[in-house]
N, C-alpha and C positions, 0 to 999 in steps of 0.2 A: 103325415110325415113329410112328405114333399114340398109340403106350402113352409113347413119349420126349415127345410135345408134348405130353400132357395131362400127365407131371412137371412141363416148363416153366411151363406155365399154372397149375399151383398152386404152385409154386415161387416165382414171381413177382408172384400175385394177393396169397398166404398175405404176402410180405413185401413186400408193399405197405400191406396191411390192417391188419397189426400197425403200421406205420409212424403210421397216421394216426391212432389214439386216443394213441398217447403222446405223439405231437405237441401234440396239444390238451392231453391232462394238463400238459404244459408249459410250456400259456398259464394255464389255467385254475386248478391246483392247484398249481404249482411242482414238478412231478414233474422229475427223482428227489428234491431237494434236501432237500424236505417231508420224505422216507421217515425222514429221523434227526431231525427238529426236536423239540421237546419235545411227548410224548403230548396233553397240554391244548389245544396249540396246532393241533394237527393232527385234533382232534375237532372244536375251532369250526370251522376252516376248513372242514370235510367237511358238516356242517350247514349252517354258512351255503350252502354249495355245492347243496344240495337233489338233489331226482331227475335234473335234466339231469347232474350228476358220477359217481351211481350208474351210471345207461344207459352213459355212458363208457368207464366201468371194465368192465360188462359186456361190454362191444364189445370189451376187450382181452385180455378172457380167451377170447373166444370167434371171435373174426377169426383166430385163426394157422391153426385148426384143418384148413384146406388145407396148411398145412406138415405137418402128423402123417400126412394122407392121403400127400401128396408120398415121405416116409420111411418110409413101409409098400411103396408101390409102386418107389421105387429100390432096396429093400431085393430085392423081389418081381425086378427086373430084372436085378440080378448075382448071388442066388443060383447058388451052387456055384463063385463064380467065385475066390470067396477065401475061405481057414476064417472068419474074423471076420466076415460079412456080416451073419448071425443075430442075433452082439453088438449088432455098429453099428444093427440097426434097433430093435432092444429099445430103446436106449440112448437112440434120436430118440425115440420115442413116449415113453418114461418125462420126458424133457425136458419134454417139451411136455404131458404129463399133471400132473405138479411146477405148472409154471407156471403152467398154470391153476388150479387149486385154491387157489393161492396168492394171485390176485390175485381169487379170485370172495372171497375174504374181505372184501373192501369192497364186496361189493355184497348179501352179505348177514348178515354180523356187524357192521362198522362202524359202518353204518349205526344201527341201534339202540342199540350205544356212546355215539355222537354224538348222538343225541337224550338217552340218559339224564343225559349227563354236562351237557348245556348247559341241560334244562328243572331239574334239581335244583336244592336250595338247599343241599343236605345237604353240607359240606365231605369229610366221610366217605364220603360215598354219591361222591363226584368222585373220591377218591385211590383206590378201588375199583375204579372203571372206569380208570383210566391204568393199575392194575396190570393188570386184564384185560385192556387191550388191548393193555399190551407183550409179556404172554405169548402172543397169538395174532401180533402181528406181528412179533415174534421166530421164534415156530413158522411158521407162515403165508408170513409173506414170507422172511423172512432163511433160514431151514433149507430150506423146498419151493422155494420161488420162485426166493430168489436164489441158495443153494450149491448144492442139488442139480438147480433147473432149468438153472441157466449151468454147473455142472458137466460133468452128462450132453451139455448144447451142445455143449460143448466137446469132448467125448470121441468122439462121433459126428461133428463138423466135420473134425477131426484124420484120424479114421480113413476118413472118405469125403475126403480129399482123398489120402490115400493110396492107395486103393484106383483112385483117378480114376488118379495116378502111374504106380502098379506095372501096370494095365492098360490106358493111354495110350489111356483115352477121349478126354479132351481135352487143349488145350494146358499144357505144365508150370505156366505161369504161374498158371493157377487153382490148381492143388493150392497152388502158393507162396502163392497170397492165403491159402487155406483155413488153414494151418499158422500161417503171421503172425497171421490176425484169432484161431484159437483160440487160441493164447499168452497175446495182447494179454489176449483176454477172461478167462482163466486168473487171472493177474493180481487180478483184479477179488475174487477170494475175499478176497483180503489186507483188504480195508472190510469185509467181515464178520465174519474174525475179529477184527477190531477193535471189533466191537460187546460182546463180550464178555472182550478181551485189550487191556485199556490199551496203546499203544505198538507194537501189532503193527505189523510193516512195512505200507507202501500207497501203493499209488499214486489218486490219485483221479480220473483222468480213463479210470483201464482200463475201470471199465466201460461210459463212452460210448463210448469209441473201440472196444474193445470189439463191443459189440452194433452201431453202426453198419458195423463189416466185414463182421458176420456176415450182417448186412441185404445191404449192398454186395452180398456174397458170394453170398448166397441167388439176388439178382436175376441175376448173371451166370453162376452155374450156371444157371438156368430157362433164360436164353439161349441157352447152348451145346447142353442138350437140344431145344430147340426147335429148331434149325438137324441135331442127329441128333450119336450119339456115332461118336470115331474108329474106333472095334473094335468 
């Protein structure tokens, strides 16, 4: 019973914690919207924003990291109990390993970016730094962060709510949230490969809604562990 409430409690903490820096990116940077604006515009902004938006972003790569513990130890709890369990927790940790890497890139490549590009005079020494930095935020965000970290999300979401189904831990309705929010989030690759495929299909609200279930989600499995599984 202790090994299931100390899931919930990071389950819960972990997505909470994530919850509150991107909130604030939200007030303070225009997060996600920023993510596609024109490179020029999003180095001032990041400059003018100074240390207090770096520390931010650091707090966002580094607050889930109760989620990765959470998915080693649910992993650690149904071992043997289904062939995929192994997968599924690889699958969480590579998520959440992806993510961070990707987002600690504004806190310490950006940054230097942003200063070069905004104290220059040098019109060349500017179109320089925009290519640099749409190739690390192409690499960086869009590959690690955004398709391979919401990918593997997704792929671990999916198969722990299956695994929750087929061994009627808890009630069906979770695995049902679990299937819907990973979909949803699924979804959400379609803006990426748009970043590189004029025209690709998308929908633009998948990956709020998206990551907001997965949130949802996160908090009401911790609950259910917390209260103790059915089996």
């Amino acid at each position: 019973m202790k090994a299931q409430q100390s899931i919930g409690i990071l389950l819960i903490v972990g997505a909470v914690a994530v919850l509150v820096p991107y909130l604030i990116l939200t007030m303070i940077f225009d997060y996600p919207d920023i993510l596609r604006q024109d490179p020029g515009i999003v180095l001032v902004r990041f400059h003018e924003a100074g240390s207090p938006l770096i520390l931010v972003w650091l707090a966002f790569a580094l607050l889930g990291l109760p989620l990765l513990i959470a998915y080693i130890r649910i992993g650690e709890a149904l071992e043997g109990r289904l062939a995929f369990i192994r997968w599924m927790t690889t699958l969480g940790v590579l998520s959440g390993v992806a993510q961070i890497v990707g987002l600690l890139r504004w806190v310490f490549v950006v940054p230097v970016l942003a200063k070069t590009y905004v104290e220059t005079d040098n019109p060349a020494t500017r179109e320089a730094v925009k290519v640099v930095f749409m190739a690390f935020h192409q690499f960086g965000g869009v590959l690690l962060g955004e398709h391979l970290g919401q990918l593997f999300t997704v792929l671990w979401m999916g198969m722990l709510s299956y695994a929750i189904w087929k061994l009627r831990l808890f009630p069906t309705w979770l695995s049902a949230l679990g299937v819907a929010a990973s979909a949803i989030y699924f979804l959400a690759q379609g803006e990426l490969f748009a970043t590189v495929i004029p025209g690709f299909p998308q929908w633009g609200l998948a990956g709020l809604v998206g990551s907001s279930l997965w949130l949802l989600w996160l908090i009401a499995l911790g609950a259910r562990f917390l209260k103790g599984t059915g089996a």
